[in-house]
C-alpha positions in Angstrom: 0.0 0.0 0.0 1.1 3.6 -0.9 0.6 5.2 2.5 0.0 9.2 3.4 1.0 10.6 7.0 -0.2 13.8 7.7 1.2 15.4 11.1 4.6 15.3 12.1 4.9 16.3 15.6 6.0 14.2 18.7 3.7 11.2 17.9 3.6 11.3 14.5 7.1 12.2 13.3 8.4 8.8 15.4 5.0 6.8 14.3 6.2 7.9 10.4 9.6 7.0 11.1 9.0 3.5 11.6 6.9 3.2 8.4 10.1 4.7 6.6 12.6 2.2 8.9 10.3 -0.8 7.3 10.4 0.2 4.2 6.4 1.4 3.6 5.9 3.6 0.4 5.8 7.1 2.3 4.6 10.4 1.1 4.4 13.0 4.2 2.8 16.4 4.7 2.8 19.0 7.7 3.0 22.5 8.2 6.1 22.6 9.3 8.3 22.7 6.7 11.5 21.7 8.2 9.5 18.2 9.7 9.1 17.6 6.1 12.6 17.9 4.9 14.1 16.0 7.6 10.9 12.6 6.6 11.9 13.7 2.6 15.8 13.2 4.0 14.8 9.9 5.6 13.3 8.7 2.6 10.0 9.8 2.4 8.3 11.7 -0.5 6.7 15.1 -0.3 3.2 14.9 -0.4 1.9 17.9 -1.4 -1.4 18.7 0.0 -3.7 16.5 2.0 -6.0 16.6 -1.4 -2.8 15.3 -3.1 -2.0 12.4 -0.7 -5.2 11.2 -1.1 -5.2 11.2 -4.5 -2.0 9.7 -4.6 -2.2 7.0 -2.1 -4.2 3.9 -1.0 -4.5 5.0 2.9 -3.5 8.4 4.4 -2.8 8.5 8.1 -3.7 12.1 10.2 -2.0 12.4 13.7 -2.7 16.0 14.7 -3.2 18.2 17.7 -6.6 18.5 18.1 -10.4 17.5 16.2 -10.6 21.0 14.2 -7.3 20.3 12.7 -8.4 16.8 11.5 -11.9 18.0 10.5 -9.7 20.6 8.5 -7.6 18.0 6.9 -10.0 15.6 6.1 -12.6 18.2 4.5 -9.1 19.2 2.1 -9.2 15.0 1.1 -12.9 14.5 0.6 -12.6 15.4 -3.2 -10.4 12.9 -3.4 -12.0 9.6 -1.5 -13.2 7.2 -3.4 -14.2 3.5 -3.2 -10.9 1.5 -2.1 -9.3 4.8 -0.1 -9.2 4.4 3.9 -8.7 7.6 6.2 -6.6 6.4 9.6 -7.5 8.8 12.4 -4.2 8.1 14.9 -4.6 11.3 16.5 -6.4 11.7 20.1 -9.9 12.8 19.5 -13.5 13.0 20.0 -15.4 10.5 19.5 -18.6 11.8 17.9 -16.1 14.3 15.9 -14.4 11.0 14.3 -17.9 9.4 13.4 -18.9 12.6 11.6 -16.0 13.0 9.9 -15.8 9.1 8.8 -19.4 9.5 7.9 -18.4 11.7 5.3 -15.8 9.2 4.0 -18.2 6.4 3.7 -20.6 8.4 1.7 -18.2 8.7 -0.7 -17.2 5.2 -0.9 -14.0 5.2 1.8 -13.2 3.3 4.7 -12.3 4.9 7.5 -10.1 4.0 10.9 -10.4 5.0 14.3 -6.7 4.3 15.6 -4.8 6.3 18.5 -1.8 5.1 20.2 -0.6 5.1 23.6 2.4 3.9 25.9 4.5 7.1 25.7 6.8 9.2 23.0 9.5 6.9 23.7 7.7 3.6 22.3 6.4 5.1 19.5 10.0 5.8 18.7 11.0 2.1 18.5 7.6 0.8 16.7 6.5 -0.7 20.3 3.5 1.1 21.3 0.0 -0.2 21.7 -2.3 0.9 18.8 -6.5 0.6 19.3 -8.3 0.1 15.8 -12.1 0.3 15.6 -13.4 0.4 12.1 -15.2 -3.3 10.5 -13.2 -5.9 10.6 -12.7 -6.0 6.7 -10.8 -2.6 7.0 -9.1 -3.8 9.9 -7.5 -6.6 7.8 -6.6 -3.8 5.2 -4.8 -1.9 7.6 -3.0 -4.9 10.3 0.0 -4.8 8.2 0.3 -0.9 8.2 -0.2 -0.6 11.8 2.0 -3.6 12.9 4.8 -1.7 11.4 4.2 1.3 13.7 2.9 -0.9 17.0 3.8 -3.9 19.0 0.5 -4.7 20.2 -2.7 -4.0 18.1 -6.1 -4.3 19.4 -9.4 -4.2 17.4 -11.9 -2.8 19.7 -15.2 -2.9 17.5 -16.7 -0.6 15.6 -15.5 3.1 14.7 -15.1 5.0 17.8 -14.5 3.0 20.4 -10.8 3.5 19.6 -11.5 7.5 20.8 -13.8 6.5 23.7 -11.0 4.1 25.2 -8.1 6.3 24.7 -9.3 9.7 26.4 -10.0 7.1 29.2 -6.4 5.7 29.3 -5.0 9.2 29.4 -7.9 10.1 32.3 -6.2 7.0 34.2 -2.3 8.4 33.1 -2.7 11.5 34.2 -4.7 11.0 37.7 -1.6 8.3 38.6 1.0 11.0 37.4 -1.1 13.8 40.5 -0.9 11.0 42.7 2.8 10.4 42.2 3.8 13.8 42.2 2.0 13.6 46.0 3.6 10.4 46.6 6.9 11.9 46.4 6.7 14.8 47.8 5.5 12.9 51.0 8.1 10.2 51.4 10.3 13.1 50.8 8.7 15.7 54.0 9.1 11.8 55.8 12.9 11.6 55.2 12.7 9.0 52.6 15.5 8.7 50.2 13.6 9.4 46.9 15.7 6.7 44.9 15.3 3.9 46.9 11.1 5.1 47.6 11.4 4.8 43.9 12.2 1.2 44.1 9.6 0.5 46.4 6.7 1.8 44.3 8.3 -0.3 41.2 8.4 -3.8 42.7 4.9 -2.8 44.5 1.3 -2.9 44.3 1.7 0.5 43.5 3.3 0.5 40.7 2.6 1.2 37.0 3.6 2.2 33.8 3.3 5.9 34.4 5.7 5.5 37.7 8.1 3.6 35.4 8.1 6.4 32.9 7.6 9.9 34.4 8.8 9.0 38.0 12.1 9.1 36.4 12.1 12.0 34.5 10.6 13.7 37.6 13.5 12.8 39.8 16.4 13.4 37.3 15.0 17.2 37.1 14.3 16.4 33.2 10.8 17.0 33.3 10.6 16.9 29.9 7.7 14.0 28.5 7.4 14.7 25.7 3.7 15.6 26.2 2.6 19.2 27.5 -0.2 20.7 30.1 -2.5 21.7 26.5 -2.7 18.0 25.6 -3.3 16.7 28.6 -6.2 19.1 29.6 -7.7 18.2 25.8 -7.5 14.4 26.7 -9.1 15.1 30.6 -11.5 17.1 28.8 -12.7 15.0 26.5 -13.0 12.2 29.4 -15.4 14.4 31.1 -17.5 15.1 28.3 -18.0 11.6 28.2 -18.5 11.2 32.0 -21.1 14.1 31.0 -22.9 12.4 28.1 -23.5 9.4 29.7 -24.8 11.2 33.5 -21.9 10.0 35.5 -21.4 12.0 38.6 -17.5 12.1 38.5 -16.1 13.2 41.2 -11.9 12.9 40.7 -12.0 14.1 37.0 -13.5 18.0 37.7 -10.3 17.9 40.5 -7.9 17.2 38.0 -9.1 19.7 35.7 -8.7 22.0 37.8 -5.1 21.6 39.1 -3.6 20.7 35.5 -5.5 24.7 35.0 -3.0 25.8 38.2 -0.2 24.4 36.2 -0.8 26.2 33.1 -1.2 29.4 34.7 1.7 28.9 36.6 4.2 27.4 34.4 2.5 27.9 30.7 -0.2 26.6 28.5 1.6 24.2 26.7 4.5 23.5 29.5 5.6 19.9 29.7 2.9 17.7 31.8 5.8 16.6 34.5 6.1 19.9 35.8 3.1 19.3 37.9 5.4 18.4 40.8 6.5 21.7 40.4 3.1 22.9 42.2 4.1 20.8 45.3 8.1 21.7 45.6 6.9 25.6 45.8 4.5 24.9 48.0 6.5 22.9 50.3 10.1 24.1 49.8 11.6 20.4 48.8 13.4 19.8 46.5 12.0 16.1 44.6 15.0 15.1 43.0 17.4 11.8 42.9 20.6 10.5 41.2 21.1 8.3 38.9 17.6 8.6 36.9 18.2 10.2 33.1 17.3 12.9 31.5 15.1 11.4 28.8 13.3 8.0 28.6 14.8 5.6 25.9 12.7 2.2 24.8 15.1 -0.7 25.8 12.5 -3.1 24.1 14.0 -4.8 20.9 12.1 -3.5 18.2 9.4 -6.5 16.7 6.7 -6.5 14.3 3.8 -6.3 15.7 0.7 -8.5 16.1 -2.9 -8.4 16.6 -4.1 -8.7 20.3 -7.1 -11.1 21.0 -8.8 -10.5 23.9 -8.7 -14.2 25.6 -12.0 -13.0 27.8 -14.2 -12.3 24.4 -13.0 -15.9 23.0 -13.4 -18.0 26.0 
């Protein structure tokens, strides 16, 4: 398949990069002109507009920063979709936004996928991060051997949407256990702990998780630099309590959480990295929440593998 990626920020720029590694047939488009050269000096084509990609390829792939931006890029394609061409929505979105938008596709005769990522800038460096897919499970097959290029674990979660509900909720769940570390630290800390070995306790705990694995580090090394800022976050939380709101659910954490990532932004910026949080805590209790020996950025030590499709064992037994 000729393939189009459109969006070549943190997520995408690494997710593109392991098509090009594997040696997909790449056009790429974004409007930053210096992502492009660097893709075009990897290998990839220029793709010209987002009209032009879909023209020229089988399957073009958004991963952009918010819904308006995709609705703006897919409107640009819609001249151009016609039976056999499939739209891959890998950015983090809304869930009605992506039906309306893949409604559009199929009325011309598309296919369309619903297909974030998650498990961290670092993984979807190395092709290892998790992908969700919901789209018919036709399409799917289409697009296993695209996405197992970019992902080590694939999951098809059903029909179109799903992919959207499910993410916003694994970044709702990310970012409440990043709050509660940031607390966990700073107490063990004001109790005398010493923060690297307090570190070690949380990994081999119940308490542990992937978020601790991650940002813990880059928390105590002073980096504080995720690769994922305040803005994004508070889209993803956002979008999590919308669905809370649809669906009547009196949440209770979520409006809490709003509200402090809100404190961060004002204090440290809009689009400050989402780490910083623990920032909030050292001024407000004069410690300093730092340890040797953690680095300054976070590096997959996973051997990169092609990926493969993820069967829930639960929905066969």
């Amino acid at each position: 398949m000729k393939i189009g990626f459109i969006g070549l920020g943190n997520v995408g720029g690494k997710l593109s990069g392991s098509l090009l590694r594997n040696g997909v047939d790449l056009s790429v488009h974004d409007l930053d002109e210096e992502l492009v050269k660097a893709k075009v000096a990897d290998g990839a084509r220029r793709g010209g507009s987002p009209a032009q990609m879909m023209c020229d390829c089988d399957a073009v792939i958004t991963c952009l920063p918010s819904p308006a931006a995709s609705a703006a890029v897919v409107e640009q394609m819609l001249p151009e979709v016609m039976a056999g061409k499939i739209w891959i929505e890998m950015s983090t979105t809304d869930a009605s936004e992506i039906k309306r938008l893949a409604g559009d596709v199929h009325a011309r005769g598309g296919a369309a996928v619903d297909c974030p990522v998650s498990g961290g800038c670092h993984r979807a460096d190395t092709g290892n991060i998790s992908i969700y897919a919901g789209c018919d499970r036709a399409t799917f097959e289409r697009v296993l051997p695209v996405l197992t290029h970019m992902g080590r674990r694939v999951l098809h979660v059903g029909e179109l949407g799903n992919a959207s509900v499910l993410k916003v909720m694994t970044n709702y769940l990310a970012t409440a256990n990043l709050l509660t570390l940031c607390e966990a630290l700073t107490v063990m800390k004001a109790q005398g702990m010493d923060l690297a070995m307090t570190f070690e306790a949380i990994a081999i705990s119940s308490g542990t998780s992937f978020v601790h694995e991650t940002e813990s580090q880059l928390i105590l090394s002073g980096a504080r630099d995720v690769n994922f800022t305040m803005d994004l976050i508070q889209k993803d939380i956002g979008l999590f309590q919308k669905l809370a709101d649809e669906a009547g659910v009196p949440l209770e954490i979520s409006p809490l959480m709003i509200e402090m990532m809100s404190d961060g932004q004002k204090r440290y910026g809009v689009r400050a990295q989402s780490d910083r949080m623990i920032e909030r805590l050292e001024e407000a209790t004069g410690l300093s929440i730092l340890a040797d020996g953690f680095p300054q950025e976070l590096v997959d030590d996973e051997p990169e593998e092609r990926g493969y499709e993820v069967r829930p064992k639960r929905l066969e037994a």
